[in-house]
Backbone as a printed PyTorch tensor [residue, N CA C, xyz], in Angstrom:
tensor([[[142.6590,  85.5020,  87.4680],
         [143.3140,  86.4740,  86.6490],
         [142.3730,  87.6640,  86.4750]],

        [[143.0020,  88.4300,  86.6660],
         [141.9270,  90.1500,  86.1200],
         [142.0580,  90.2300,  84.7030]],

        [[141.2970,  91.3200,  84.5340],
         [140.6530,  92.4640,  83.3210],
         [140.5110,  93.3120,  83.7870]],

        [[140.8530,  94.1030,  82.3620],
         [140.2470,  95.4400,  82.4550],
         [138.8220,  95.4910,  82.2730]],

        [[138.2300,  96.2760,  82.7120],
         [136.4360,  96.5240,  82.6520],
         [136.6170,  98.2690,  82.0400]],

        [[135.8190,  98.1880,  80.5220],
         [135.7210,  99.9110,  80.0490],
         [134.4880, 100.3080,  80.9390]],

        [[133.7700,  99.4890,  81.2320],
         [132.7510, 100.3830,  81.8150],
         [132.5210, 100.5500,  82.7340]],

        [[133.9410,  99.8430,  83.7950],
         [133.9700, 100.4550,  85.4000],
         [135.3620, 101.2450,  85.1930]],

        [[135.7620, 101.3530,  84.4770],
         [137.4770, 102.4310,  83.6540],
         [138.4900, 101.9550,  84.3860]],

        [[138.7020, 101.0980,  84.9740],
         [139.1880, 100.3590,  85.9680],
         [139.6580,  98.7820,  85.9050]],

        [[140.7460,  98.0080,  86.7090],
         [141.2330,  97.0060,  86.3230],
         [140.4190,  96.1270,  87.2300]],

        [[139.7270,  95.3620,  87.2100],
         [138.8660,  94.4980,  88.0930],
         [139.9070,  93.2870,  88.4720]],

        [[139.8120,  92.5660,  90.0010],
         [140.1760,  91.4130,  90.1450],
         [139.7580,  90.2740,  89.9240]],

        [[140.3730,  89.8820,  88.8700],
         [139.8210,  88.3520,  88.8640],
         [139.2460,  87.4810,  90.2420]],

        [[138.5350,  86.5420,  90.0760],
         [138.0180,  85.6950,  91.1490],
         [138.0680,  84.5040,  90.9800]],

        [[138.2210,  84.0220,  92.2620],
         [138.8630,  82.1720,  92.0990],
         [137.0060,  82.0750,  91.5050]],

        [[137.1550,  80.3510,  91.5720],
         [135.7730,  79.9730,  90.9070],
         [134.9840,  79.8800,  91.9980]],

        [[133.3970,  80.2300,  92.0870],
         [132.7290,  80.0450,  92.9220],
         [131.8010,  78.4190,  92.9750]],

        [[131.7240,  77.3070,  93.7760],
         [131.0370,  76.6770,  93.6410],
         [129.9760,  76.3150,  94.4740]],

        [[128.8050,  76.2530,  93.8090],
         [127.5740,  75.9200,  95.0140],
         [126.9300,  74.2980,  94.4140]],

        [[126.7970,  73.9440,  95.8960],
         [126.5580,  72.5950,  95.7620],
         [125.2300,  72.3330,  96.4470]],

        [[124.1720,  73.4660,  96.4910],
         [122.8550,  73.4520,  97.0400],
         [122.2290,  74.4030,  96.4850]],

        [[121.4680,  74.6230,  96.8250],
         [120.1020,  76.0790,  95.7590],
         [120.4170,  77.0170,  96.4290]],

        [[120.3940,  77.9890,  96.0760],
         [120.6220,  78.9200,  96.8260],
         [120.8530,  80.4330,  95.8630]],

        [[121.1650,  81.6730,  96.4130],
         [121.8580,  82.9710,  95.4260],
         [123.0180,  82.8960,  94.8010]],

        [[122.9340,  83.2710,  93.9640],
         [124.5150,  83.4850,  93.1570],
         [125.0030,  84.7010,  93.5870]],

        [[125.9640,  84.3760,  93.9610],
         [126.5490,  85.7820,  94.4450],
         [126.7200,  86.7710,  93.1170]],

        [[127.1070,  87.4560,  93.1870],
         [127.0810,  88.9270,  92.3320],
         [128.8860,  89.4490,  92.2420]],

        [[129.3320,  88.7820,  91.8070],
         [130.5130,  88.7550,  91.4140],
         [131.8420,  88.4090,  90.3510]],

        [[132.3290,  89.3850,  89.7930],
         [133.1220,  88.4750,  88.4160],
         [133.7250,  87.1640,  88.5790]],

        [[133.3960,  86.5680,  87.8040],
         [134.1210,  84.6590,  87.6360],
         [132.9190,  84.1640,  87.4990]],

        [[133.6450,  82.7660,  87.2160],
         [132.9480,  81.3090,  86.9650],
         [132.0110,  81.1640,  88.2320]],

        [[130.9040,  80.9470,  87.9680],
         [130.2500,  80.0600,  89.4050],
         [129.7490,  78.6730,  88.5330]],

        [[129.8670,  77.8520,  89.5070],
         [129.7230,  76.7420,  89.3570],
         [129.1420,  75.6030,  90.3070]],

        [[128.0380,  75.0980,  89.2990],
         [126.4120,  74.5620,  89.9640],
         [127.0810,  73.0700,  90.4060]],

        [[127.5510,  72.3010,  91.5850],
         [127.8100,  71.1500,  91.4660],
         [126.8970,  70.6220,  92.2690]],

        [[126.0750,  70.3150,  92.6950],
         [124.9220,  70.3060,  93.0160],
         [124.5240,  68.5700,  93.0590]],

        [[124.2830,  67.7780,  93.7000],
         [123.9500,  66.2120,  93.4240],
         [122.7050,  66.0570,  93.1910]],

        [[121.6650,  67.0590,  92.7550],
         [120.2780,  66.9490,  92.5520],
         [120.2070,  68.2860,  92.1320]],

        [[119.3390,  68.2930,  91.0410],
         [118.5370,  69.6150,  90.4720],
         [118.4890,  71.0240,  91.8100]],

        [[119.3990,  71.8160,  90.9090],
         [119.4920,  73.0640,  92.2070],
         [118.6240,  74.2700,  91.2870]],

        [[117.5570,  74.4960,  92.4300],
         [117.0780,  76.1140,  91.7850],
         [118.1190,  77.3560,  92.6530]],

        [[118.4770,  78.0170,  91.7630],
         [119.4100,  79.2170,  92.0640],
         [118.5230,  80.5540,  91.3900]],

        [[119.3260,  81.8900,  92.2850],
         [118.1920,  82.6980,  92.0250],
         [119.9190,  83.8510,  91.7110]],

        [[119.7960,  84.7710,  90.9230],
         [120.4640,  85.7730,  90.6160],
         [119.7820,  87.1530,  90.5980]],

        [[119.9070,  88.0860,  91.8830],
         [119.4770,  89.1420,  91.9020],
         [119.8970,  90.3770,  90.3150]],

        [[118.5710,  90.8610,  90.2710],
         [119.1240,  92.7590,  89.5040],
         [120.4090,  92.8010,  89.9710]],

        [[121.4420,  93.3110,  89.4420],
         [122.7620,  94.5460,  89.5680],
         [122.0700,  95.7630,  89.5550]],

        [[123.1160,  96.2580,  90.6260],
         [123.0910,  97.5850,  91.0330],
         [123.6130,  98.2720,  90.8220]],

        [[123.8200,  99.5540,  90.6400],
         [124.5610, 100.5380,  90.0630],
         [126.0300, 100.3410,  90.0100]],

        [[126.2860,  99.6550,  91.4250],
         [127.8280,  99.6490,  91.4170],
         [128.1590,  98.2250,  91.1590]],

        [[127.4880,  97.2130,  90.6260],
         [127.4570,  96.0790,  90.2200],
         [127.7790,  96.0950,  88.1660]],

        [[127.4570,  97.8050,  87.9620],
         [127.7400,  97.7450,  86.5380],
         [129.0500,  97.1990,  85.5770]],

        [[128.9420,  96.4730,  85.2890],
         [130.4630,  95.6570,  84.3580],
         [130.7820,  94.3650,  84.5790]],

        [[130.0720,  93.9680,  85.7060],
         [130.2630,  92.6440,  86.4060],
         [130.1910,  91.8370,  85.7380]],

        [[131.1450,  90.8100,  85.0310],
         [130.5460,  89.6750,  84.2860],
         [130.6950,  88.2100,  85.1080]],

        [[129.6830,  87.4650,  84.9300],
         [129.3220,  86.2940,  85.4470],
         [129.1030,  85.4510,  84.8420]],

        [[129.8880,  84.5490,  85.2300],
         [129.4860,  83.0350,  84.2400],
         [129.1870,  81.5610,  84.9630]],

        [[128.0760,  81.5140,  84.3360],
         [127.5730,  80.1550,  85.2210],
         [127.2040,  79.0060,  84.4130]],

        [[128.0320,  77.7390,  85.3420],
         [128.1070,  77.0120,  84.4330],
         [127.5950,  75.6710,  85.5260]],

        [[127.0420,  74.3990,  84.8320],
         [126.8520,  73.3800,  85.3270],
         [128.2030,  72.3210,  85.1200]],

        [[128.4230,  71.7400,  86.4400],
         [129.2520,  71.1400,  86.5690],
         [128.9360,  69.2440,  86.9140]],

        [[127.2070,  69.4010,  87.1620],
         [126.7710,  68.2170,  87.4590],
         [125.0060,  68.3170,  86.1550]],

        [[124.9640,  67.1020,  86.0840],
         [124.1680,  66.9480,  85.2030],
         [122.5300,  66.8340,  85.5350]],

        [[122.1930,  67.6730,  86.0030],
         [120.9780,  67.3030,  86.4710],
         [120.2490,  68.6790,  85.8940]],

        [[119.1330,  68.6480,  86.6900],
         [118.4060,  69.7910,  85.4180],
         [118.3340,  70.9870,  86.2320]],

        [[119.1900,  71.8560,  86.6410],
         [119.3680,  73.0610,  87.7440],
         [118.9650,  74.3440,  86.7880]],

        [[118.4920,  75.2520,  87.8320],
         [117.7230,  76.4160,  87.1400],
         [118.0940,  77.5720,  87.7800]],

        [[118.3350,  78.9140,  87.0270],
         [118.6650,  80.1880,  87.5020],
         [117.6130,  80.8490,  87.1340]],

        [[116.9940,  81.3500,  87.7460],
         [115.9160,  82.1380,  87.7500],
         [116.8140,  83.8250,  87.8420]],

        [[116.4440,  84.8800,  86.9510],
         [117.3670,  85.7100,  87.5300],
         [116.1860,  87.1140,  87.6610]],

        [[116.4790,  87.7870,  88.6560],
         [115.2950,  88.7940,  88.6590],
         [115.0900,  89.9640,  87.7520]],

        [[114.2490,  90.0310,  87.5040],
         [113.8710,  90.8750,  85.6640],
         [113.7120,  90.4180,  84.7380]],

        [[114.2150,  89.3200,  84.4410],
         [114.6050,  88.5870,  83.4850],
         [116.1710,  89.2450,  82.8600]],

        [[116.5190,  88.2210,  81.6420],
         [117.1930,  88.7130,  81.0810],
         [117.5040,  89.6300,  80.1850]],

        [[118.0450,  90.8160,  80.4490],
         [117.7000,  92.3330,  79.4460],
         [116.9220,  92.9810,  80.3590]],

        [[116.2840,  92.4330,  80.9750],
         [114.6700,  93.2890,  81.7360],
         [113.5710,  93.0470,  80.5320]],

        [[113.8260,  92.2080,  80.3450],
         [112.2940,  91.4030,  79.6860],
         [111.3440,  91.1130,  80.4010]],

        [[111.5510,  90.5210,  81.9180],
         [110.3020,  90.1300,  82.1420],
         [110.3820,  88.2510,  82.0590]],

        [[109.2660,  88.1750,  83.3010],
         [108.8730,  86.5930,  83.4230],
         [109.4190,  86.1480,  82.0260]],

        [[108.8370,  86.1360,  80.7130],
         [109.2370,  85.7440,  79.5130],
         [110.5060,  84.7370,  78.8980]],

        [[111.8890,  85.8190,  80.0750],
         [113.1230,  85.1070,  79.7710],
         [113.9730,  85.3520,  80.9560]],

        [[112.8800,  84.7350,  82.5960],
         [113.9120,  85.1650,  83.3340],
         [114.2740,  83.9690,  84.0190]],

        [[114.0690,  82.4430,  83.0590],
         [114.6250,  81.4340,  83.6500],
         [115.3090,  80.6210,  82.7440]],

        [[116.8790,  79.8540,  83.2570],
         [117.6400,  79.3890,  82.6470],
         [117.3640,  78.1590,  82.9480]],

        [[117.8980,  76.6750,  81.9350],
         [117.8150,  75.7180,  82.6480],
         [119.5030,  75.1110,  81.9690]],

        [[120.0350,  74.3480,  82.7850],
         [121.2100,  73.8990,  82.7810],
         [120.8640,  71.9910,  82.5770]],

        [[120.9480,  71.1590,  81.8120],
         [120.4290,  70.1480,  81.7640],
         [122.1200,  69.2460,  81.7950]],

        [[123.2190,  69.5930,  81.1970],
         [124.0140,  68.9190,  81.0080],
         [125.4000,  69.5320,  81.5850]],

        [[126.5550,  68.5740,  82.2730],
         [127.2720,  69.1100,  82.4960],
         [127.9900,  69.7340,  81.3150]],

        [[128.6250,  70.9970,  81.6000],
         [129.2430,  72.1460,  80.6560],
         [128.2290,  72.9170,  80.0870]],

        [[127.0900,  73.1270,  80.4080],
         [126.2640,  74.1240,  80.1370],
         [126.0970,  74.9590,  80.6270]],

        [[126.6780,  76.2900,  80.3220],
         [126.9350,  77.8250,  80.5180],
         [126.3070,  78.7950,  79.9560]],

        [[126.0670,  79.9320,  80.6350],
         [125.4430,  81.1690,  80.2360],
         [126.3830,  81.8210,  80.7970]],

        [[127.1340,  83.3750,  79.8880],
         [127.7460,  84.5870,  80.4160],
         [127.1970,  85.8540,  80.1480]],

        [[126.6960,  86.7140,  81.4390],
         [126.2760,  87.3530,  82.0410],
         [127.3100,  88.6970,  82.4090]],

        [[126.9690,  90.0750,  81.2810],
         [127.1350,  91.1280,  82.3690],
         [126.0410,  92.3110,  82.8230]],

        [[126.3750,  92.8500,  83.7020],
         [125.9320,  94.0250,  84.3530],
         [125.6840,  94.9010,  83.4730]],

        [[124.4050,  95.1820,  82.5040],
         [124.0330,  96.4120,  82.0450],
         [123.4290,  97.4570,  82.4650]],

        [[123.3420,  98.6950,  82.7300],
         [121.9260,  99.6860,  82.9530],
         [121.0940,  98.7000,  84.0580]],

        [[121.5820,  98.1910,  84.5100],
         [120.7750,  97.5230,  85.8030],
         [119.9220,  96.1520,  85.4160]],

        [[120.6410,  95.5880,  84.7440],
         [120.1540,  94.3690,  84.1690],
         [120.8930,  93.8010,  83.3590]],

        [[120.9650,  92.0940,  83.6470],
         [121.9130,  91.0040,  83.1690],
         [121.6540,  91.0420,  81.2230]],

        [[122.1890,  90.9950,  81.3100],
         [122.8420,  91.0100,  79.5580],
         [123.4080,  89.7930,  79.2400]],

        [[122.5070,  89.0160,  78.0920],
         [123.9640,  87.5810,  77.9150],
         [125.5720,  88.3510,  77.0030]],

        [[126.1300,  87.6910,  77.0830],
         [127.1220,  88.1120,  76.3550],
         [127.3170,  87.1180,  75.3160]],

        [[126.7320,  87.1960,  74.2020],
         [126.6680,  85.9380,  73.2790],
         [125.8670,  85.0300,  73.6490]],

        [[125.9930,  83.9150,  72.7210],
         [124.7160,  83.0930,  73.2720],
         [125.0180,  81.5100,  74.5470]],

        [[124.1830,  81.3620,  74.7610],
         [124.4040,  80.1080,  76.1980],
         [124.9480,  79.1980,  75.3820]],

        [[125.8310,  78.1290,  75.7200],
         [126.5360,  77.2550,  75.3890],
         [125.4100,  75.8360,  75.8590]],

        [[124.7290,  74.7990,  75.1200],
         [123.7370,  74.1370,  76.0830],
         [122.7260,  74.4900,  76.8220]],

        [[122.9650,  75.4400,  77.5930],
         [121.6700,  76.3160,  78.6050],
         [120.2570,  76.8000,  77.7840]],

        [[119.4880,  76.7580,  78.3080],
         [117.7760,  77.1930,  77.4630],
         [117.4920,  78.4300,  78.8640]],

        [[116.8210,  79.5730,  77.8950],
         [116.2760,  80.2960,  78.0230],
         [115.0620,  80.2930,  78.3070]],

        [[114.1810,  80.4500,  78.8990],
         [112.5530,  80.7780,  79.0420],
         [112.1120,  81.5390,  79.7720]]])
């Protein structure tokens, strides 16, 4: 299902759910991604880019193991400090948009830890 996005002024397409079942990038795209993974997956989430601004992303664990998003900058552009997530339980989510060139939570992680 879509949304509207105010800060791309524009109606964005919704996206089916993304699922990764190995370590790897998160793609850079609105919707659910989802970690199903049969062993602890490190995942990496690049900076947004200019035209990546509004993008919201939500990532969620779907398997219970202790999988990690590392995202580059950290979160806000903090820095090493807070640029790794850990997902320990299934249904543990963080939502993510595209600010000024850096991931923004949107409220707080559901389960997920920050560091």
């Amino acid at each position: 299902m879509g949304r509207y996005s105010a800060l791309r002024n524009q109606y964005v397409r919704g996206e089916d759910v993304r699922t990764y079942v190995a370590a790897g990038a998160i793609t850079i795209s609105d919707g659910v991604h989802a970690i199903r993974a049969t062993a602890a997956a490190a995942m990496t989430l690049a900076a947004p880019g200019a035209g990546d601004e509004g993008t919201q992303i939500t990532v969620t664990a779907r398997t219970a193991f202790a999988h990690t998003l590392t995202i580059a900058g950290g979160i806000g552009g903090r820095g090493i400090t807070t640029d790794v997530v850990t997902f320990a339980a299934v249904g543990d989510t963080i939502t993510l948009i595209a600010d000024n060139l850096v991931w923004v939570p949107m409220g707080a992680p559901y389960g997920a830890t920050i560091a």
